[in-house]
N, C-alpha and C positions, 0 to 999 in steps of 0.2 A: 189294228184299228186304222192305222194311218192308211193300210191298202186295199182294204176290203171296197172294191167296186166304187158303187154309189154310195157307200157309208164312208168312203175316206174323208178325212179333215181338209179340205181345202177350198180354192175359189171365194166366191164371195157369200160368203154366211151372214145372214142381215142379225141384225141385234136388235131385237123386234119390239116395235113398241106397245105396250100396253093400253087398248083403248075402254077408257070407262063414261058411263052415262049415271047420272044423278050419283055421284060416288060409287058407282058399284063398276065391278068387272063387267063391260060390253061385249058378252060372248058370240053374241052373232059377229059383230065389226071383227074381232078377232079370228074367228073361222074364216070369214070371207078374204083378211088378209094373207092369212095364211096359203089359203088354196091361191091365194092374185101370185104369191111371191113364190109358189113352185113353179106354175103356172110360165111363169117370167122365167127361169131358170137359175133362179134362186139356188146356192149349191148345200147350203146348209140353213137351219131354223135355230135361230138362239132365242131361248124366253128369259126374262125375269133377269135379265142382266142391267147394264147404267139404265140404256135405253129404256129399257123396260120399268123405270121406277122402281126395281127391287127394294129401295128403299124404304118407301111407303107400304108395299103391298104385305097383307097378312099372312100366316105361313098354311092357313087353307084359300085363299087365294094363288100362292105359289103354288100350291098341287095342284089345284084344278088348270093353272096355266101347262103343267108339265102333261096333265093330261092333254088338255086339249089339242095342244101340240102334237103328239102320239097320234092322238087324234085322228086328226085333218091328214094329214104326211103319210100315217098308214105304209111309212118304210121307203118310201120315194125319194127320202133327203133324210142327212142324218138332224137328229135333231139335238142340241143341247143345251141341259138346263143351267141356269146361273145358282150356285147355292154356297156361293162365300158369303161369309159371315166376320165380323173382329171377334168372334167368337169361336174356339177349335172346336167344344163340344157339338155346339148348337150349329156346326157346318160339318161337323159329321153327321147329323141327325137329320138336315136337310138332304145333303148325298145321299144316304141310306135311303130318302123319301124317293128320290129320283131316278135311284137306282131299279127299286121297286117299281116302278111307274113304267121302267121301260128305254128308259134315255137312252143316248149313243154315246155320249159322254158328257162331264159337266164343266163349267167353269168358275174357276174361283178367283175372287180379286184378290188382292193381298188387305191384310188386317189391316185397317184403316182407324184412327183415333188412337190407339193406344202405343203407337209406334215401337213395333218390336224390333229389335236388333235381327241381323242376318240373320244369328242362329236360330234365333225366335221365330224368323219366317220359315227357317228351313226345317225345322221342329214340328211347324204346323202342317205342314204341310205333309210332312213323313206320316205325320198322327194321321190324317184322312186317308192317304193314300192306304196306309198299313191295316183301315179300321175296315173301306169299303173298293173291293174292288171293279172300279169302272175306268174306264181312261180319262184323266185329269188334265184340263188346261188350265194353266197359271194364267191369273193376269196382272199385270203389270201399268198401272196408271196414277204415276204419282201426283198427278194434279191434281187429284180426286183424293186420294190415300195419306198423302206427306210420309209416306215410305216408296222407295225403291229397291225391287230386286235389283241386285249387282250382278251382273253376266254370273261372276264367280258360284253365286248362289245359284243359281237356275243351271248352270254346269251339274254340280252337285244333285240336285233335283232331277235332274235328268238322268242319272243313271238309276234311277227309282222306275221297277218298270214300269207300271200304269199312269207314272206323269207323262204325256205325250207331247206337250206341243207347251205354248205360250201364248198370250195376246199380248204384245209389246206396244206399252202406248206414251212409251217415256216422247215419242216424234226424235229420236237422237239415231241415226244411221252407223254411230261409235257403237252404241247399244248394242243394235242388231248385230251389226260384224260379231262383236266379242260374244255375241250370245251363239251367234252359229258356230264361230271358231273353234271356243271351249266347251259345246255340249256333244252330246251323244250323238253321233252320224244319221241316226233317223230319228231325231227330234226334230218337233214341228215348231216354225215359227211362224205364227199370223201377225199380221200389223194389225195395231189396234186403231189405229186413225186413218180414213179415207183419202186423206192428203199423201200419207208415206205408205199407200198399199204397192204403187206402183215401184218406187224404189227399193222398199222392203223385197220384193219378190226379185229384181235384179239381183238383190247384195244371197238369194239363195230361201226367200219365205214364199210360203207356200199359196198364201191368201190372206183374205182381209177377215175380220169381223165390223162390219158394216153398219152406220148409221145414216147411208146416204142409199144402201138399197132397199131402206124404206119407200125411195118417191121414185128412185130412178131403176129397178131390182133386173130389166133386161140389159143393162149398159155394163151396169157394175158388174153384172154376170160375164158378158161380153170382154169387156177389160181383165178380168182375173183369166178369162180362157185365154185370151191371145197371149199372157205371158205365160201360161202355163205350156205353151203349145210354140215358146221361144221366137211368138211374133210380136217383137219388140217395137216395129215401128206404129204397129195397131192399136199395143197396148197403149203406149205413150200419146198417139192421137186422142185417145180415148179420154186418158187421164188429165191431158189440157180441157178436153171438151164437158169434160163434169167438174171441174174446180171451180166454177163460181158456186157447183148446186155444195160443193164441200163446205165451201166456207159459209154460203146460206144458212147452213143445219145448225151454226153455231153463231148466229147474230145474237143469240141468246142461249142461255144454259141450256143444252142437249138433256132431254127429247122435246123442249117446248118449239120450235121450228119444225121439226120432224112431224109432229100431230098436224099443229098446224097447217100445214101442206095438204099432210092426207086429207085433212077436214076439208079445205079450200077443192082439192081435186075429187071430192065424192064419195073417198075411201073409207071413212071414218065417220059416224053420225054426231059426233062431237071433236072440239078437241080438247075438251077436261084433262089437267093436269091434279095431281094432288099438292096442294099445300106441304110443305114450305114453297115449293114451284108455283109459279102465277100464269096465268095469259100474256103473252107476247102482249108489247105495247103497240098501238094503233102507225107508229110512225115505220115500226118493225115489222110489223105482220105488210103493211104497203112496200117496206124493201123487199118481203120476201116474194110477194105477190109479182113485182116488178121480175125476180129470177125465176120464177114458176113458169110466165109467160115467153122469159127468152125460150125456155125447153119445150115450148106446146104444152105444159100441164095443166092448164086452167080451160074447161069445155070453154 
């Protein structure tokens, strides 16, 4: 999985946002982005992950995402579903759905609420991997979770064959090392945050999973190619030249800035978040307007 062609794991995989009109799934807004972000050089499609409101969304709302994704892509980019759950049963049962469906692989966050010890993630984890076999990325973001895998566990993990890779979003470069040091020689590491994609890829990861190649999806493309391709001066240009749109995406809880944008830029016919998430406030949405414009995004 990791080397097959265009299907490998790497570069910048956007972590896509879910766009809805009068509560429901916007499936045209969502086609059309989809085709903007191959289009752009988008390296990979991630559905129904943070980005994506997985949290809100219904679990035939999730299929039809994994469809639609398949969809559009038609094998162009690999594409992969989100289907962690704090639940082991009910995130094999979603794998299985995604696997069916067609996916390249899936990603799972770590059990979130019920905070399970090491062995309890690494239990969970085995359980999936053992039940369906597709190539597995872990992810890793304790902000969100109030658990962290330990290197040591994701070591462990890694000698599971169809666990592949990671989304590491602890922001800790201690992390990363100890994650590549102690796992399996072709285990994949992606950085989970925009901010540590470019370092992450120095310290030996492979790519990002993206919330910022939502608005910007040829740059972020661009900067994961130049370090993949050990042009480190490019990369780094690259990565000063999009950090204010980094920090943009997060003036407010991710994905509300994110919509936001596309909405302001055209991409999007709304930018409906689901409750418990709100609308960016008026003084917020004018900061982000204010970073849109430094990049030319605003016609």
């Amino acid at each position: 999985m990791g080397t097959q062609g265009n299907k490998a794991l790497k570069g910048a995989i956007v972590a896509l946002i879910t766009p809805f009109k009068d509560g429901k799934l916007d499936e045209e807004s969502c086609r059309d982005l989809i085709e903007w972000q191959v289009q752009n050089g988008t390296h990979g499609i991630l559905v129904v992950g943070t980005t994506g409101e997985s949290a809100t969304l219904t679990l035939e709302e999730k299929k039809r995402l994994y469809e639609l994704a398949m969809e559009v892509v038609n094998g162009r980019v690999p594409v992969i579903a989100g289907t962690g759950t704090n639940n082991t049963a009910q995130s094999i049962e979603l794998t299985k759905l995604a696997k069916d469906i067609g996916v390249d692989a899936v990603l799972m966050v770590t059990p979130y609420y019920n905070k399970p010890t090491q062995e309890g993630l690494y239990q969970h984890y085995k359980a999936v991997a053992e039940a369906v076999d597709i190539p597995i990325i872990l992810y890793n973001v304790p902000g969100r979770t109030s658990v962290s895998l330990a290197p040591e566990t994701v070591a462990r993990l890694s000698r599971i064959p169809n666990i592949v890779a990671i989304k590491e979003a602890t922001g800790s470069m201690r992390q990363v090392t100890e994650i590549i040091k102690q796992s399996e020689k072709d285990f994949l590491v992606l950085s989970g945050d925009d901010f540590t994609a470019y370092p992450t890829m120095a310290l030996g990861g492979v790519g990002v999973i993206s919330v910022a190649s939502n608005v910007m999806p040829k740059e972020m493309a661009a900067m994961m190619d130049a370090c993949l391709e050990n042009n480190w001066d490019q990369g780094r240009e690259l990565h000063y030249k999009l950090y204010d749109l980094f920090k943009a995406m997060f003036i407010e809880t991710n994905p509300v800035p994110a919509k936001t944008a596309l909405y302001l830029m055209g991409k999007i016919a709304t930018p409906e978040v689901r409750l418990p998430l709100a609308q960016m406030s008026e003084a917020n949405v004018e900061k982000l307007k204010a970073v849109l414009k430094e990049y030319d995004l605003l016609s």
